[in-house]
N, C-alpha and C positions, 0 to 999 in steps of 0.2 A: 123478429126484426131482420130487415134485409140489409146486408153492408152495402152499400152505393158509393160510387166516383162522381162527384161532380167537376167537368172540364170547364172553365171561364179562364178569356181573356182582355176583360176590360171592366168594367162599372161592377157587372155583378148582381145587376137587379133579378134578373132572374136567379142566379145564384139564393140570395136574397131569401127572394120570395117563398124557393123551394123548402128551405132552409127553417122558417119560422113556420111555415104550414102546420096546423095542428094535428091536420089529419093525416101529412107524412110525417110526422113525429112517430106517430105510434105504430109506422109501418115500416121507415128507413132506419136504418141507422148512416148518415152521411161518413165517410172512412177519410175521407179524405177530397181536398178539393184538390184539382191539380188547376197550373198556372202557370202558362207560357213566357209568360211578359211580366218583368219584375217590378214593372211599374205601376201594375193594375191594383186601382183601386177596389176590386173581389178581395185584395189577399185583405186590405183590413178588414171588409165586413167578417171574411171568417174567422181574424183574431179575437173579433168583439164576440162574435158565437161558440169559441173556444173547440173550432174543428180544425182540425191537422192542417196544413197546407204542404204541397208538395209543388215549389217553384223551381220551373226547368226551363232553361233558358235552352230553344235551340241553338244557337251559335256557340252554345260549350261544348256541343257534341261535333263528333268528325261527319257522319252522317245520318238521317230522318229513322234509318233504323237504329244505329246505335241510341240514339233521343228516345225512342220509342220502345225499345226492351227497358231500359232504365226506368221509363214510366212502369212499364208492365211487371217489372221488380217490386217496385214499390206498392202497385194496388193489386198482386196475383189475389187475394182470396175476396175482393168485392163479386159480387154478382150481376150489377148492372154499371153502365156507365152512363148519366145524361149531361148531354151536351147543351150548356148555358150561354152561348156567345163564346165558343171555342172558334179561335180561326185560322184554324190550321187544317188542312186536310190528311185525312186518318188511313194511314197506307194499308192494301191491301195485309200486309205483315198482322196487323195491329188486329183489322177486322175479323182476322181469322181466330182469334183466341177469344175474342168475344161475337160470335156470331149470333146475332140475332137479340143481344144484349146492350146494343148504342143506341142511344135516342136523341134525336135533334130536333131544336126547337127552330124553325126560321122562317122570317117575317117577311110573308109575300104569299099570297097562294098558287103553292106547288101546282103544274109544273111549271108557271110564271118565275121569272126573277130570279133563277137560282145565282149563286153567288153572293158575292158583296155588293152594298149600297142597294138591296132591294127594294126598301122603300122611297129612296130618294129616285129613284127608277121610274114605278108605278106613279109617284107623285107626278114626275116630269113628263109621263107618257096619259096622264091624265085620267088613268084608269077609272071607271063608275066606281067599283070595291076593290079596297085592300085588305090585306089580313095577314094571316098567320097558316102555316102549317107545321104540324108534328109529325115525324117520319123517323120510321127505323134506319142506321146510315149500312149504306153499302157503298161499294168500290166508285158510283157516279156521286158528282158533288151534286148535295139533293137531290139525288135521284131516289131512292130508298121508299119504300111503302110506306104511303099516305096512312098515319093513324088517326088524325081529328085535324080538322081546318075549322074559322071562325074567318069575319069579315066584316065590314061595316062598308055604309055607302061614302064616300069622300065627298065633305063639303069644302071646296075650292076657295072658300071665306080664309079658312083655315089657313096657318102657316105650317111649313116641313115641319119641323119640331113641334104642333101642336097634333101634327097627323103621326108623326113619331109616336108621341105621349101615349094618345089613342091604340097605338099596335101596342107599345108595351103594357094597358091596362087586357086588351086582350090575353097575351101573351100570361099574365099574369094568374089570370081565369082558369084559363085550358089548361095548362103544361102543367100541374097539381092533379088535377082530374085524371088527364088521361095517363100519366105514373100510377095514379092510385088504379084505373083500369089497368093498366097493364100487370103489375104485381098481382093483383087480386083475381085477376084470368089466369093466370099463368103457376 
């Protein structure tokens, strides 16, 4: 079993989904979720899956390092970290004690959209395909090497939220897979 970090800060679906996978069951061991925002509905899904939570509010810290060793306190012996709808950007400090060990998942394809509100972006910019990429994180937000993209054609019938639905059922697909690739290479 691999100790894993999972970082989420909001719903958790992804969180979630990692989470009840059967086939990372028998590969992760999840160590701990972390949790930026003390109001994120992730922390109850992990109470209900009885994994650790580790809620850190930045604004209790004096600075993004001081926040950031504290994390790295508390999860030094996992071996990977993936990133669920974490949205905070991961300071060079951070990257460096896990190098080549962060994975993100974010819903657009790379190198389209990076940032926030990517899909409401693509939606508004009328894109033919939207989707998803998975990518190792480095020091550029989204910049990081492309590990699996998926996509589907946008039917404009559709509303935001039903083209949402559609990337998290993506998102849902891939980001299981390609963890299970990555460990299993590795």
């Amino acid at each position: 079993m691999i100790d894993v970090a999972i970082f989420a800060s909001g719903t958790g679906s992804n969180f979630y989904n990692l989470a009840i996978n059967p086939e990372l069951k028998n590969l992760i061991n999840i160590r701990c979720l972390v949790c930026d925002n003390p109001k994120a509905s992730v922390i109850e899904k992990a109470k209900l899956l009885n994994i650790e939570t580790l809620i850190v509010n930045p604004k209790n810290f004096d600075s993004k390092i001081d926040y950031e060793k504290y994390i790295l306190e508390n999860i030094e012996d996992v071996k990977y970290i993936f990133l669920a709808g974490y949205m905070r950007i991961i300071s060079p400090y951070f990257l460096g004690k896990f190098k080549g060990k962060i994975v993100n998942i974010h819903p657009s394809l790379l190198p389209l959209y990076k940032g926030k509100d990517s899909i409401k972006r693509a939606f508004e910019d009328k894109v033919e395909f939207i989707g998803i990429s998975i990518h190792y994180v480095n020091e550029e937000v989204d910049g990081g090497q492309i590990l699996a993209q998926d996509k589907f054609r946008v039917d404009y019938k559709l509303s935001l939220d039903e083209v949402t639905q559609k990337v998290h059922e993506l998102e849902h697909r891939l980001y299981p897979k390609t963890i299970i690739k990555i460990l299993t290479d590795n």
